[in-house]
C-alpha positions in Angstrom: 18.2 -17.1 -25.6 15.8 -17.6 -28.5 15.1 -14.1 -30.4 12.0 -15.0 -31.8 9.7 -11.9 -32.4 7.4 -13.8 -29.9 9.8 -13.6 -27.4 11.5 -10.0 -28.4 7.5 -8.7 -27.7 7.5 -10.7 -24.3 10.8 -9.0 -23.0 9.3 -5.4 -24.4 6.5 -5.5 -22.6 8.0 -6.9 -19.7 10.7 -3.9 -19.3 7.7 -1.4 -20.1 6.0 -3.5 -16.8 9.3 -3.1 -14.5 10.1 0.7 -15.4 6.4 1.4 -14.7 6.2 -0.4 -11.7 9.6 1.2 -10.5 7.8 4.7 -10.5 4.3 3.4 -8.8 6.7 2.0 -5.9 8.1 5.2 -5.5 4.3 6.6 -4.9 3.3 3.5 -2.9 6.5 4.1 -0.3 5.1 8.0 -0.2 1.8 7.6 0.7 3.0 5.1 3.4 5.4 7.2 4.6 2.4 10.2 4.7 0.2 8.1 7.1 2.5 7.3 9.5 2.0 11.1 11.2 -1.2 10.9 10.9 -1.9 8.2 12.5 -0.1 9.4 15.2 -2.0 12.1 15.5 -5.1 10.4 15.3 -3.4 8.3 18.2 -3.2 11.6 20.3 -5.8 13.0 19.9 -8.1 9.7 20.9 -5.9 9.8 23.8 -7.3 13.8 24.8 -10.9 12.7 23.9 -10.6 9.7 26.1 -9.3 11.8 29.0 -11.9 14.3 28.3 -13.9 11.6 28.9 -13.3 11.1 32.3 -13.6 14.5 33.5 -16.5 15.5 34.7 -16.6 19.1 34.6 -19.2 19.9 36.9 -17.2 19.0 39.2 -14.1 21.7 38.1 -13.7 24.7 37.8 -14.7 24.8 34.3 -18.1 24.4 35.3 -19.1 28.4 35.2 -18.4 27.4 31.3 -21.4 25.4 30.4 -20.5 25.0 27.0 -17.4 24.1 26.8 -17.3 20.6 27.6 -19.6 19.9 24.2 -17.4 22.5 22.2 -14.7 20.7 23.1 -15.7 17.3 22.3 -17.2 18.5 18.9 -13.5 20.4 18.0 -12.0 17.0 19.0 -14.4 15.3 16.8 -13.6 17.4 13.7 -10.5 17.2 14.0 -10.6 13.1 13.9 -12.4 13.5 11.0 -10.5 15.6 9.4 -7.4 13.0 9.9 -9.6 10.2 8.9 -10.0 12.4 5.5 -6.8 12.8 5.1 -5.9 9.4 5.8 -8.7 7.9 3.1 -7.0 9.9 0.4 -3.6 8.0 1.4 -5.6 4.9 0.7 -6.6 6.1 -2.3 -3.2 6.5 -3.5 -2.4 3.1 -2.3 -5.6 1.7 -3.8 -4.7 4.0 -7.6 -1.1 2.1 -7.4 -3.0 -1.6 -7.3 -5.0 -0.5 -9.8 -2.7 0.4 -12.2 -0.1 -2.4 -11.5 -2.8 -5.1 -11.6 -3.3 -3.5 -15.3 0.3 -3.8 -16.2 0.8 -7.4 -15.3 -2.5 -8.3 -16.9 -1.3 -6.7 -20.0 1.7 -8.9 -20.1 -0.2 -12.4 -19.1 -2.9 -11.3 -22.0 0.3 -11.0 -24.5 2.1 -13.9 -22.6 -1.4 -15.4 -23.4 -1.6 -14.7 -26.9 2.0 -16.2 -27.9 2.1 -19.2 -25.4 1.6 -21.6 -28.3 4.1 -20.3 -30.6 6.7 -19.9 -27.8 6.3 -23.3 -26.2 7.0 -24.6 -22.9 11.1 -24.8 -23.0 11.3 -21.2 -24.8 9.6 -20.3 -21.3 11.6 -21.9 -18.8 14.9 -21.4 -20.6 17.0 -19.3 -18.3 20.7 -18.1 -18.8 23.3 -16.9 -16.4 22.8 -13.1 -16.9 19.2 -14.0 -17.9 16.1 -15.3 -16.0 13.8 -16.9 -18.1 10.2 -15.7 -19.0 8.4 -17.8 -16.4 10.6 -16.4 -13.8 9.8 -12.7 -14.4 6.1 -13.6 -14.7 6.0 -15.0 -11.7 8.2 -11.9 -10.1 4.9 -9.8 -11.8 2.7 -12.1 -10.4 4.8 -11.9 -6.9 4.2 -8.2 -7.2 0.8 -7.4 -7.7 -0.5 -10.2 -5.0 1.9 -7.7 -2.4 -0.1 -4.4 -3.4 -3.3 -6.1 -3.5 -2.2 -7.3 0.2 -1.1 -4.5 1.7 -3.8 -1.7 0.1 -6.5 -4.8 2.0 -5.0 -4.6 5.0 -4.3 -1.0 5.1 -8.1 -0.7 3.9 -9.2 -2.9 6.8 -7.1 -0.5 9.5 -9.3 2.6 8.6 -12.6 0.7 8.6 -12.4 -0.4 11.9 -11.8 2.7 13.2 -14.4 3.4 15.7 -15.0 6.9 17.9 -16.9 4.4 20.5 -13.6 2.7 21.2 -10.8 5.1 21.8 -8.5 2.6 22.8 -8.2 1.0 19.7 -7.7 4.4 18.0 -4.7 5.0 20.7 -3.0 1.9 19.2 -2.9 2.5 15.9 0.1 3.7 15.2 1.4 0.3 16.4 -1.2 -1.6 14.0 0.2 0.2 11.2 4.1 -0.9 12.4 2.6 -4.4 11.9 1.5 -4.1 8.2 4.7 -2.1 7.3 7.0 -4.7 9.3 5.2 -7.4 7.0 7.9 -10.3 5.7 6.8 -9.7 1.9 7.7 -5.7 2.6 11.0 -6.0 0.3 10.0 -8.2 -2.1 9.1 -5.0 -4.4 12.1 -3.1 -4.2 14.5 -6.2 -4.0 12.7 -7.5 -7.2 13.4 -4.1 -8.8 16.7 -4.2 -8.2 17.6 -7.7 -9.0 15.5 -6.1 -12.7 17.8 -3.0 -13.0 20.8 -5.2 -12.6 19.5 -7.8 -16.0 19.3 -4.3 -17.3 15.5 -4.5 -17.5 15.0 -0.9 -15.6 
């Protein structure tokens, strides 16, 4: 492969891209991991405010308690909120990690950019055994940050539609999260890492 300084630059800034990349993952999978529960709970408890629903408690014993059906509803209804907090700042997290990848792999097409003429078209393409070529790593990039921008919309979306007038939706939400994680592009980070680390990139 051709050591130009051109290309010598390319390959810099491309290993500065992976290694970052490699730690953001590692926040990405965390904050993933950090909504699961509470979403779970978020499940639950829209399950107790739908059942608190259908009680009428005039009809109970808890009757001689006049305020408790409205305390209860209006603990219930912090509580959601508070979840709902808790989950927006795990969206954040998500949202901080496409942020900062999208500016890592626009660094490297701006540079990729600015040497495209001097490197040429077969300096791009050229590919060895032990080493992909520079067209193929750009494209991992590209791969890459169209995955977080993906997933952080989706996972936006999930929280949007959240709505206290329709509990049952909130009960399934655990299972709506399942279907973003079990995504087919899921892998495609970590497995491109690791194909990296083994070119000695990471």
């Amino acid at each position: 492969m051709s050591e130009s300084p051109a290309i010598l630059v390319l390959h810099q800034a491309l290993q500065k891209s992976f290694q970052a990349i490699h730690q953001q993952q590692g926040v990405w999978q965390q904050a993933l991991t950090d909504c699961k529960p509470l979403l779970s709970s978020l499940s639950n408890l829209a399950e107790q405010m739908q059942a608190c629903q259908k009680v009428t408690f005039a009809h109970t014993p808890l009757r001689d308690f006049p305020d408790l059906e409205e305390q209860l509803k209006y603990k219930q209804r912090c509580a959601a909120e508070g979840l709902l907090e808790e989950l927006g700042g795990k969206v954040a997290d998500l949202q901080k990690v496409r942020d900062a990848v999208s500016g890592y792999v626009g660094t490297v097409f701006q540079l990729y950019e600015q040497h495209a003429d001097v490197l040429g078209f077969e300096a791009s393409v050229q590919r060895t055994a032990p080493h992909p070529s520079l067209a193929d790593m750009l494209e991992w990039l590209h791969d890459i940050e169209r995955y977080y921008r993906h997933e952080y919309l989706e996972s936006k979306l999930l929280l949007l539609q959240i709505r206290y007038e329709n509990l049952p939706d909130m009960q399934t939400l655990p299972r709506s999260w399942e279907r973003i994680l079990e995504h087919d592009s899921r892998s495609m980070v970590p497995d491109t890492l690791l194909k990296v680390s083994f070119l000695g990139t990471l």
